[in-house]
MDAnalysis code that builds the backbone (N, CA, C; Angstrom):
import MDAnalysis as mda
import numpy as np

u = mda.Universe.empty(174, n_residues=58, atom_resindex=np.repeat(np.arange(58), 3), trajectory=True)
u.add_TopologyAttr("name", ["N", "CA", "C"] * 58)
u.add_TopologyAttr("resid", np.arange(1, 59))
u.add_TopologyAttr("resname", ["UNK", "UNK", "UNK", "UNK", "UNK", "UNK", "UNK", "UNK", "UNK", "UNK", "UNK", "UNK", "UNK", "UNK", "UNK", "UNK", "UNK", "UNK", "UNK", "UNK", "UNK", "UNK", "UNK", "UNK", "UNK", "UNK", "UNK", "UNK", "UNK", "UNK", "UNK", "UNK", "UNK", "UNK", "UNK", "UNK", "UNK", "UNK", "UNK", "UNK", "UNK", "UNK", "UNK", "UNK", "UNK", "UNK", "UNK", "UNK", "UNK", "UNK", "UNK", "UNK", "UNK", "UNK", "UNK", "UNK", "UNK", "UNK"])
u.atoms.positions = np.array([
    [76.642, 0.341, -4.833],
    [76.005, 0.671, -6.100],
    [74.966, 1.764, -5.868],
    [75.018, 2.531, -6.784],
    [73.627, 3.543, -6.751],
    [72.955, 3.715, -7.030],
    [71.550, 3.766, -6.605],
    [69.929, 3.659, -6.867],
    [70.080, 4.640, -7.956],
    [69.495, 3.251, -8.872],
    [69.000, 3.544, -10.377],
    [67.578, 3.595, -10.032],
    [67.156, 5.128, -10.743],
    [65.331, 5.222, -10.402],
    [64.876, 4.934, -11.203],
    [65.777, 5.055, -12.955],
    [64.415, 4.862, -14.615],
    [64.595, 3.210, -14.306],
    [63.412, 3.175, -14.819],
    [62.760, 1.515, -15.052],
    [61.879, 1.226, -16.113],
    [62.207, 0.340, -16.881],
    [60.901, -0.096, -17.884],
    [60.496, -1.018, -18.071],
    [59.308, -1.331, -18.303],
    [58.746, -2.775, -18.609],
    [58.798, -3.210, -19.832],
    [59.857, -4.536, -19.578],
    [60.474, -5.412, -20.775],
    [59.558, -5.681, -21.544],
    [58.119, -5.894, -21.321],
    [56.934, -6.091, -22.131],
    [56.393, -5.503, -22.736],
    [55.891, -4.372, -22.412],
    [55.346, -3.352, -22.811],
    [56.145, -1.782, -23.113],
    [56.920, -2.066, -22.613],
    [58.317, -0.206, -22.886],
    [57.820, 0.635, -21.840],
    [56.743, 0.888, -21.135],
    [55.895, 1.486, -20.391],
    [57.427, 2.175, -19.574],
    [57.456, 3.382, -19.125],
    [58.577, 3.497, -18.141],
    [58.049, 4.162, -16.830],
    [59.024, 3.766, -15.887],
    [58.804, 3.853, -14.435],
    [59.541, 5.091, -13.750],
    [59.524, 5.547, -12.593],
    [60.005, 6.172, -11.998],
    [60.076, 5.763, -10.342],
    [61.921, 5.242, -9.550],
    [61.237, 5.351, -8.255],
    [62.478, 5.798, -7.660],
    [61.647, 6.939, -6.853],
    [62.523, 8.392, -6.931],
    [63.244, 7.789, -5.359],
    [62.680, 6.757, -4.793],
    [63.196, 6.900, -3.155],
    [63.466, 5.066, -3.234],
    [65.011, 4.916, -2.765],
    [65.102, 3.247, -2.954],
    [64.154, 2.401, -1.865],
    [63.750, 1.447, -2.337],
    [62.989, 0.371, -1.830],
    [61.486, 1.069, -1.653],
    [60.733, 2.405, -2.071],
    [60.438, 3.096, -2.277],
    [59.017, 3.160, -3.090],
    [58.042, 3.813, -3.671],
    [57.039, 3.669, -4.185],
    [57.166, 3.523, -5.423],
    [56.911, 2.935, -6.821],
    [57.031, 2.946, -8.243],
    [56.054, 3.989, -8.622],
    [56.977, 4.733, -9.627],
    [55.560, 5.765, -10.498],
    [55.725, 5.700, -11.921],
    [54.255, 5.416, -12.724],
    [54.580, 5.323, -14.171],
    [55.000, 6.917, -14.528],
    [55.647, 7.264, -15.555],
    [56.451, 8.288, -16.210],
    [55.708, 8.248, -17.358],
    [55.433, 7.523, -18.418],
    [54.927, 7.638, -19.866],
    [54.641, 5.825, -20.293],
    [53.599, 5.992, -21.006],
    [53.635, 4.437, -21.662],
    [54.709, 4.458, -22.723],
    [54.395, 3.746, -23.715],
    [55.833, 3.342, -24.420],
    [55.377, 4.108, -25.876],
    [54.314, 4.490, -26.067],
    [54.208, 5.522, -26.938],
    [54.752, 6.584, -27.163],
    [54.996, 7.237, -25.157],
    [55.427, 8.797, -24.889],
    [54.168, 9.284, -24.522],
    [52.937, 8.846, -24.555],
    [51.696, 9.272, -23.780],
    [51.745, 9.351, -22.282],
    [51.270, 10.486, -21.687],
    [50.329, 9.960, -20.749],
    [50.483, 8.852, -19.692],
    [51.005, 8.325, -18.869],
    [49.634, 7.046, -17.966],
    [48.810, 7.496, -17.499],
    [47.762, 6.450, -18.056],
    [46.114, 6.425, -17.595],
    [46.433, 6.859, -15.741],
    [47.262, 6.274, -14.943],
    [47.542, 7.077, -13.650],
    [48.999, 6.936, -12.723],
    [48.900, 8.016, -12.096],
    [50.146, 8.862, -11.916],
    [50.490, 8.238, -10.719],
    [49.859, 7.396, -10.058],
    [49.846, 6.816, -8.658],
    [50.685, 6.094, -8.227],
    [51.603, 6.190, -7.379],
    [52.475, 5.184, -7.076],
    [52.202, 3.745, -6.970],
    [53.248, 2.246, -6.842],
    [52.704, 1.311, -6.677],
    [53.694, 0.637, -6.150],
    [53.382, -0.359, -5.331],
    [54.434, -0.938, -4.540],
    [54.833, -1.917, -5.829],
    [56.318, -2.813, -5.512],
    [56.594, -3.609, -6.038],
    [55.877, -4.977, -6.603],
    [55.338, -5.511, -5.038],
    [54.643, -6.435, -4.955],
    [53.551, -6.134, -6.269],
    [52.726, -5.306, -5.821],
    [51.513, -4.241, -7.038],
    [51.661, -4.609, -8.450],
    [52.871, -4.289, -8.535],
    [52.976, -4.241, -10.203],
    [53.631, -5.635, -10.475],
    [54.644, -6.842, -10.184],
    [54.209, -8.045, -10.129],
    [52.943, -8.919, -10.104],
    [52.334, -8.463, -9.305],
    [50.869, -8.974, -9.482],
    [50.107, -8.476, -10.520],
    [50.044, -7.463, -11.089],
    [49.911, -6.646, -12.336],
    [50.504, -7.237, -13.722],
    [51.573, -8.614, -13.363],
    [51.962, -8.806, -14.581],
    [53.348, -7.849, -15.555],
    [53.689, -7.405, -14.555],
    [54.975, -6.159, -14.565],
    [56.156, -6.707, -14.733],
    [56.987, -6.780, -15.553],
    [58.727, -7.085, -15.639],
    [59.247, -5.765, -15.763],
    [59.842, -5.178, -14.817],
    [60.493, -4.081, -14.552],
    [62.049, -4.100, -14.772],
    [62.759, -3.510, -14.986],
    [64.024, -3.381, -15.865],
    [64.767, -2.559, -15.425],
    [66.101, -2.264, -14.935],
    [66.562, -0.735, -14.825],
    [67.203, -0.549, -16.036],
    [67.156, 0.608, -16.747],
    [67.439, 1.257, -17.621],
    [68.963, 2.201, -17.299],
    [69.963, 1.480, -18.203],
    [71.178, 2.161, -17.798],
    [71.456, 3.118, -18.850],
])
């Protein structure tokens, strides 16, 4: 199968980006189309603990 990078959070629409598999997460836009407050990568673990349901987007 092949690394799907878009991702979104089932909760919030927020979408993800992770450009390298098993790899760093990066927010792309909140679910408005704004902006994220930051551009910073985050490990998996990170954004679970954050309260994150991440999604791949087909």
């Amino acid at each position: 199968m092949a690394h799907l990078r878009r991702l979104v959070d089932v909760r919030t629409g927020d979408e993800f980006d992770q450009p390298v598999p098993f790899g760093l997460v990066y927010p792309v836009c909140t679910a408005d189309g704004s902006a994220p407050p930051s551009q910073r990568g985050r490990t998996w673990e990170h954004l679970e603990a954050s309260d994150r349901e991440l999604r791949q987007v087909s």
